[in-house]
SEFI-114870 format. One record per residue (C-alpha): x, y, z; residue number from 0. Coordinates in Angstrom, 2 decimals, padded with zeros to 5 digits. Layout:
SEFI-114870
(r (X, Y, Z), NUM),
...
***
This chain:
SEFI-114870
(r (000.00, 000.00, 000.00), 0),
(r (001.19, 003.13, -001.12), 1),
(r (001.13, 005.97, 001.05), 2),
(r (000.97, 009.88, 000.44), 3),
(r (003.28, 011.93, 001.77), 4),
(r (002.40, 015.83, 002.66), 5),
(r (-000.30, 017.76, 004.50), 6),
(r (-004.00, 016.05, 004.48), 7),
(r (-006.61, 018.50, 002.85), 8),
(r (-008.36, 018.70, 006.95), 9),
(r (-005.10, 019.97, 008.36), 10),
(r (-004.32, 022.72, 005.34), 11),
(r (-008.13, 024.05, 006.33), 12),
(r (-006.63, 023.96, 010.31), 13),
(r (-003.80, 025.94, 008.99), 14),
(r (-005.76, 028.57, 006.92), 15),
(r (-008.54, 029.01, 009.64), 16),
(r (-005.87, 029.62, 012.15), 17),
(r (-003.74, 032.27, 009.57), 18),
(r (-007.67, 033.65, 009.27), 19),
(r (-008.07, 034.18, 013.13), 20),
(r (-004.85, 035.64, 013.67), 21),
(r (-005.13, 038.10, 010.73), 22),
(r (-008.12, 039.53, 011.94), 23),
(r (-007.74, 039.73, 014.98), 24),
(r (-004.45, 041.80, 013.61), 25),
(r (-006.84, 043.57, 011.58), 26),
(r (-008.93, 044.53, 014.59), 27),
(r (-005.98, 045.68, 016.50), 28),
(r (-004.67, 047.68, 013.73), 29),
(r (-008.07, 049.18, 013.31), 30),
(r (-008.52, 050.07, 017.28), 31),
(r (-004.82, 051.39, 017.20), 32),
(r (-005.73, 054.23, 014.49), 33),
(r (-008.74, 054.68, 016.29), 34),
(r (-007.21, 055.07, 018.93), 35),
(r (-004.33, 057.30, 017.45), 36),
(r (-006.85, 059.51, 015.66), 37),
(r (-008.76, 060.18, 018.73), 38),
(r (-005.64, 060.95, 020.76), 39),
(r (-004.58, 063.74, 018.13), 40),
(r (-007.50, 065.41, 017.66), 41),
(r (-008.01, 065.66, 021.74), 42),
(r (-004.82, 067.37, 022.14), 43),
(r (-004.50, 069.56, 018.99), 44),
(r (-008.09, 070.83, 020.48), 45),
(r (-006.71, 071.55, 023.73), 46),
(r (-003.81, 073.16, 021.60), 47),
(r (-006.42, 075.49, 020.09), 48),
(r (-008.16, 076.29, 023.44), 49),
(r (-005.06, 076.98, 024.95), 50),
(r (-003.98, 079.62, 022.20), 51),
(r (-007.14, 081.39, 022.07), 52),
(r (-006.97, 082.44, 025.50), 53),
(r (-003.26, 083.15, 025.93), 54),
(r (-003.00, 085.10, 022.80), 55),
(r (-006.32, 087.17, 023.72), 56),
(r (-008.53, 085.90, 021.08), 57),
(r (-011.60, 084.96, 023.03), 58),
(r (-011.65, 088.42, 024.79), 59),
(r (-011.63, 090.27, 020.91), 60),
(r (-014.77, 088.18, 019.72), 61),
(r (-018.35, 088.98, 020.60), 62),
(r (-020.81, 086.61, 022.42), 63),
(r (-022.14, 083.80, 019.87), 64),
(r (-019.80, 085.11, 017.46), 65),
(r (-017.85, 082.19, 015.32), 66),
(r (-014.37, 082.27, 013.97), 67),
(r (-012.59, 079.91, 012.15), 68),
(r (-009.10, 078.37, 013.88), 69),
(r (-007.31, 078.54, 010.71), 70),
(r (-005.00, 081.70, 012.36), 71),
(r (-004.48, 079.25, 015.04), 72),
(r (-003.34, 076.14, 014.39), 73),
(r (-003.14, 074.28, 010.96), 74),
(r (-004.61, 070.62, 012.68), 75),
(r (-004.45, 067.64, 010.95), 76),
(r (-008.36, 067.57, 010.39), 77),
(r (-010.77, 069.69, 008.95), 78),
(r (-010.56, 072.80, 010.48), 79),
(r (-012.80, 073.69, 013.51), 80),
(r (-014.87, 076.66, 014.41), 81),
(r (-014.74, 078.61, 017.82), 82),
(r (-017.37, 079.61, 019.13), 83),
(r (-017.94, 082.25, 021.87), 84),
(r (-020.71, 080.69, 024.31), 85),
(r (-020.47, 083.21, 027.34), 86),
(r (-018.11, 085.57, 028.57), 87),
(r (-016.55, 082.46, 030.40), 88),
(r (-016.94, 079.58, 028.28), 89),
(r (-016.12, 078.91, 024.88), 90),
(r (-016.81, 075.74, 021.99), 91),
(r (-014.43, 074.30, 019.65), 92),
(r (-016.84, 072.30, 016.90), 93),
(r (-015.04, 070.13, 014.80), 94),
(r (-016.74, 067.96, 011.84), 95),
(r (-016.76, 065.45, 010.51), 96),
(r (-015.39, 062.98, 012.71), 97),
(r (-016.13, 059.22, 011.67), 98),
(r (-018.61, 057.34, 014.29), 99),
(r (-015.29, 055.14, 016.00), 100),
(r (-013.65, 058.51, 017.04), 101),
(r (-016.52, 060.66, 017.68), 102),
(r (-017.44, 057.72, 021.17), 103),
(r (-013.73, 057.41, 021.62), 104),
(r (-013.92, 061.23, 021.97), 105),
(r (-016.93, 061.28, 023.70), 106),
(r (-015.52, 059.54, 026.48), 107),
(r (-012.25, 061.29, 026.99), 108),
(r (-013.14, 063.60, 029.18), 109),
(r (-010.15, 065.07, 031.14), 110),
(r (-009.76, 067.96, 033.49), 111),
(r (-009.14, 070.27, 030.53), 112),
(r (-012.91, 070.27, 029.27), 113),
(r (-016.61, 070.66, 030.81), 114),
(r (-018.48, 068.25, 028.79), 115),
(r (-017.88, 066.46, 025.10), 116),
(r (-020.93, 066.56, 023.37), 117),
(r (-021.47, 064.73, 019.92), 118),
(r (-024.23, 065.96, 017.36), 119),
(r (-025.94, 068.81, 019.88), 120),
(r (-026.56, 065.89, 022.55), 121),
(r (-027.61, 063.66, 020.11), 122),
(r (-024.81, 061.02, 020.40), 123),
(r (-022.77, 059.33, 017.91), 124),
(r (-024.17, 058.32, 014.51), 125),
(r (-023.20, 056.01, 011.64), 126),
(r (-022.10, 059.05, 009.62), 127),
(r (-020.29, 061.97, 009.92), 128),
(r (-020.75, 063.25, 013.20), 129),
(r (-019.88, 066.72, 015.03), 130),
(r (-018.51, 066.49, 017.95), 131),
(r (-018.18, 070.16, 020.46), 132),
(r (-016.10, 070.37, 023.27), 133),
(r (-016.88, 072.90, 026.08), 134),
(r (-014.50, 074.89, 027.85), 135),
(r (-013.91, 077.44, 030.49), 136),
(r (-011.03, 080.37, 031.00), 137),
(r (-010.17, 078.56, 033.81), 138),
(r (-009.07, 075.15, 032.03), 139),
(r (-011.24, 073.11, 034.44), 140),
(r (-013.94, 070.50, 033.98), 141),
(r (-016.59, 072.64, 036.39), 142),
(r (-019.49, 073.11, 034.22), 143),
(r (-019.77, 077.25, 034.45), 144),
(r (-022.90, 077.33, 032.29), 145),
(r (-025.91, 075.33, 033.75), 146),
(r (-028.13, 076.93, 030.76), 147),
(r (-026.00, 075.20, 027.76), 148),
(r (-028.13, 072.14, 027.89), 149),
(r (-031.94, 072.18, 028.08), 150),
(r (-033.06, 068.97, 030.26), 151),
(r (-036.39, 067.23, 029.12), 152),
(r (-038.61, 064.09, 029.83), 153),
(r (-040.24, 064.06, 026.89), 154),
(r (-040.18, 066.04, 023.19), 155),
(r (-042.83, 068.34, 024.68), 156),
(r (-040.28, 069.78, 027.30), 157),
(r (-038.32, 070.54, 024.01), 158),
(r (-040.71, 073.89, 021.98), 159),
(r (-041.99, 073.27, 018.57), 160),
(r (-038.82, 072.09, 017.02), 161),
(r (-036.92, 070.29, 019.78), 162),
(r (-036.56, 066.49, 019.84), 163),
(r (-035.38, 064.70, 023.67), 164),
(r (-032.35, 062.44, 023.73), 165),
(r (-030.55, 060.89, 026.57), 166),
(r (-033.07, 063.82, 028.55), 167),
(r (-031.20, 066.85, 026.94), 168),
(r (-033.57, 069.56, 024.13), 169),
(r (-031.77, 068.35, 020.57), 170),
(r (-033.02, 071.22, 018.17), 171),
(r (-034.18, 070.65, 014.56), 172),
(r (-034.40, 073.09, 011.73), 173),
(r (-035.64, 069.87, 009.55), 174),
(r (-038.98, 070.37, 012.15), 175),
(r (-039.38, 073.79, 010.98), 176),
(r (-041.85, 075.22, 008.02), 177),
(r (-040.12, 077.33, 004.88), 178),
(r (-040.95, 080.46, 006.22), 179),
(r (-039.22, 079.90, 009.60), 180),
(r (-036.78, 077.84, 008.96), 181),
(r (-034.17, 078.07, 011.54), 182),
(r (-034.59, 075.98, 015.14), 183),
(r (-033.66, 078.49, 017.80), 184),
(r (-034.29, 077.14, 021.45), 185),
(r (-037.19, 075.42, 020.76), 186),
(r (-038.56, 078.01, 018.48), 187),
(r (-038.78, 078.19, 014.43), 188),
(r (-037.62, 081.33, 013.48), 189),
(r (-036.69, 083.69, 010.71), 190),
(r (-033.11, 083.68, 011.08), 191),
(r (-030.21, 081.66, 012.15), 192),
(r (-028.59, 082.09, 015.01), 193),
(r (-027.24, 084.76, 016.30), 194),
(r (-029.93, 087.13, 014.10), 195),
(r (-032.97, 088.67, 014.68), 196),
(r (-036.03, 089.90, 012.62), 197),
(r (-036.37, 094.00, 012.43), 198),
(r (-038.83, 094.74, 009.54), 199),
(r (-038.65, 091.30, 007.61), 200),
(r (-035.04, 091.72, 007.61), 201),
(r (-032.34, 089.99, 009.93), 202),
(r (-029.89, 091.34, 011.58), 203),
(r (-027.30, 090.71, 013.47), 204),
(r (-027.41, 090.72, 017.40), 205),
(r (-024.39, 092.89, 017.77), 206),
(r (-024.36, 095.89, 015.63), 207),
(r (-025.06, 099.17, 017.32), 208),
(r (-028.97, 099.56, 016.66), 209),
(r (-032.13, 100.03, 018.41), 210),
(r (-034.02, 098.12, 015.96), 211),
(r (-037.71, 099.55, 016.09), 212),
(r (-039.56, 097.28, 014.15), 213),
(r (-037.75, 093.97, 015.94), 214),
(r (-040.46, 090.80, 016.53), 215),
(r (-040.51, 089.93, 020.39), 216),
(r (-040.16, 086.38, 019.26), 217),
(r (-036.81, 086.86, 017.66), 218),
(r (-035.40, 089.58, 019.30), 219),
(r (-035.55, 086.91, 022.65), 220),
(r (-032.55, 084.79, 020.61), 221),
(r (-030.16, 087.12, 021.26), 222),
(r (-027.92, 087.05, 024.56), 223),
(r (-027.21, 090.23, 024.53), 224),
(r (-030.66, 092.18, 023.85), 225),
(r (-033.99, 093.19, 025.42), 226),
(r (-037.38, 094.03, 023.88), 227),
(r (-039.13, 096.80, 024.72), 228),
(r (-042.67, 098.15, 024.11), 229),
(r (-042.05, 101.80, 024.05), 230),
(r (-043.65, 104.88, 021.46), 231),
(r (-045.82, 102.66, 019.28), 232),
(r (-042.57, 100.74, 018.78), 233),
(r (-040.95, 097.23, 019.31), 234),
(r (-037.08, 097.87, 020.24), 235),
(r (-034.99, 095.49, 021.02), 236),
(r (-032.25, 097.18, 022.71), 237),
(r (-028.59, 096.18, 023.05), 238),
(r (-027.95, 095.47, 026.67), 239),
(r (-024.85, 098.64, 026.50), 240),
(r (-027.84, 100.38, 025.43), 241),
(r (-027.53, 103.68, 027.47), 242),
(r (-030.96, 104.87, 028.17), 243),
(r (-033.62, 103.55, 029.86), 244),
(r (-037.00, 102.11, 028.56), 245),
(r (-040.53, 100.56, 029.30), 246),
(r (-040.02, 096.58, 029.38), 247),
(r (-040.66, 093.77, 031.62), 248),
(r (-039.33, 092.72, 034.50), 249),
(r (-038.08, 089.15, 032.60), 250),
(r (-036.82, 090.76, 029.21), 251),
(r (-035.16, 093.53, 031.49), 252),
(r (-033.15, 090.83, 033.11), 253),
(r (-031.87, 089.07, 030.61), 254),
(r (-029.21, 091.22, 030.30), 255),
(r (-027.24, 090.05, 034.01), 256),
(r (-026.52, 086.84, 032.04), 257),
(r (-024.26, 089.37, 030.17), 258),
(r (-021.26, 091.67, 031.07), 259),
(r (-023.94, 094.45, 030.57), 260),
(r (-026.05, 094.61, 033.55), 261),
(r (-029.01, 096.30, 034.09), 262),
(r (-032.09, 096.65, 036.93), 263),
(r (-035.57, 097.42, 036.37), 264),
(r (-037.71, 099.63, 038.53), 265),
(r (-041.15, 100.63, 038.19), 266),
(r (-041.32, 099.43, 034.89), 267),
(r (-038.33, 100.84, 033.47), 268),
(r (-034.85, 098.74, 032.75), 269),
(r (-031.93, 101.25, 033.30), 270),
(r (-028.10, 100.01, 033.03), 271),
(r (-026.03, 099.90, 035.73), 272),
(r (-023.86, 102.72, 036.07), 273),
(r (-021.93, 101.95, 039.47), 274),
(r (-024.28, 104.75, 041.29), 275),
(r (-025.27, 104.06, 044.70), 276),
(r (-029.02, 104.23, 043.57), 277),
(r (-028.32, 101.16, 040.96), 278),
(r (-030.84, 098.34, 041.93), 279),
(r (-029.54, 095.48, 043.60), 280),
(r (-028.98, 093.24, 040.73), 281),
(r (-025.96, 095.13, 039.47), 282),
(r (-024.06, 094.01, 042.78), 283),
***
């Protein structure tokens, strides 16, 4: 009888399903590592950027909600994020897109650097390209310094006409908004995007130096750094440096001590504060 010699046909299928195993589980590795790698850089060139901004004096030159590209900044190895002015305090670095493997790497790389790392607007990590915003203070520490970032919710209602809830924080849609008013602005569909409001059918922007007499209460309430006010057969809405002092409410009056620009209201009136002895209690 006549034997063959060599490898039998079961144990060259052993041998390939092994060489199979072990080369994707290499494969998996590999993958992971550039995850991993990816992740890591675009962590640190943010804090790079954060840490520029403030040292060079950036932040204090821009105005609240205003946007400015990083390009002047740093040149990163991704696609160039935008900075974003929250409050006087706290600031957001956006970047997009980020693939779904780094965006809950990043996600969960919170350090003592940042407040919170928020993908999509609170919506969490999805299967395509995915923004991902990380919050930060002057201070460099990972206190949350503004409670009001985040709307919490139960359900959608808790969320205005164009708000959805996830993971119990307000995501805002423009998709949920008609043609007319089609930007999502805290709940609310409105005429313009954000950081505009409606004066006569046209927007404008919430910083320029103008009293705006034919502003919409409704819009003018987007901006941070405005009132509305009721006053001569007109609707103002009033920058918060705005000098005099005019007929509002108590609640638009006060919206301005969120700001650098304080003011107190009395008998009706909002005045700023001036540093007088007779200013109201809420510029102390």
């Amino acid at each position: 009888m006549e034997y063959q010699k060599g490898r039998s046909f079961l144990e060259i299928l052993a041998v390939l399903a092994i060489i199979s195993v072990i080369t994707i589980t290499g494969l998996i590795s590999l993958s992971f590592a550039l995850t991993q790698t990816k992740a890591h850089q675009v962590y640190e060139e943010v804090k790079l950027i954060a840490f520029t901004a403030i040292t060079d004096g950036l932040l204090q030159q821009m105005q609240l909600n205003e946007v400015r590209s990083t390009a002047d900044i740093l040149t990163t190895s991704f696609e160039q994020p935008d900075l974003f002015k929250e409050t006087e305090k706290t600031f957001e670095i956006l970047v997009f897109p980020l693939q779904e493997k780094i965006c809950k790497r990043l996600i969960n790389m919170h350090g003592e650097w940042f407040e919170e790392i928020i993908a999509n607007e609170g919506e969490g990590c999805l299967e395509k390209e995915n923004k991902v915003s990380f919050y930060i203070n002057n201070n460099f520490t990972a206190t949350i310094q503004n409670p009001n970032r985040f709307k919490s919710c139960q359900n959608d209602e808790d969320c205005g006409i164009c708000g959805i809830c996830r993971n119990n924080i307000c995501v805002y849609k423009d998709t949920l908004c008609p043609e007319e008013k089609p930007y999502c602005i805290q709940g609310m569909c409105q005429p313009c995007s954000e950081g505009m409001f409606s004066n006569d059918g046209t927007c404008v922007s919430c910083y320029i130096s103008s009293l705006a007499p034919f502003a919409e209460q409704e819009t003018c309430q987007v901006c941070p750094n405005r009132y509305f006010s009721s006053s001569s057969g007109n609707n103002y809405c009033f920058r918060c440096d705005y000098k005099g002092h005019e007929n509002t409410s108590q609640e638009a009056c006060l919206r301005c001590n969120l700001t650098e620009n304080k003011r107190y209201w009395h008998n009706g009136y909002c005045y700023p504060c001036t540093g007088d002895i007779t200013d109201g209690e809420e510029c102390l």
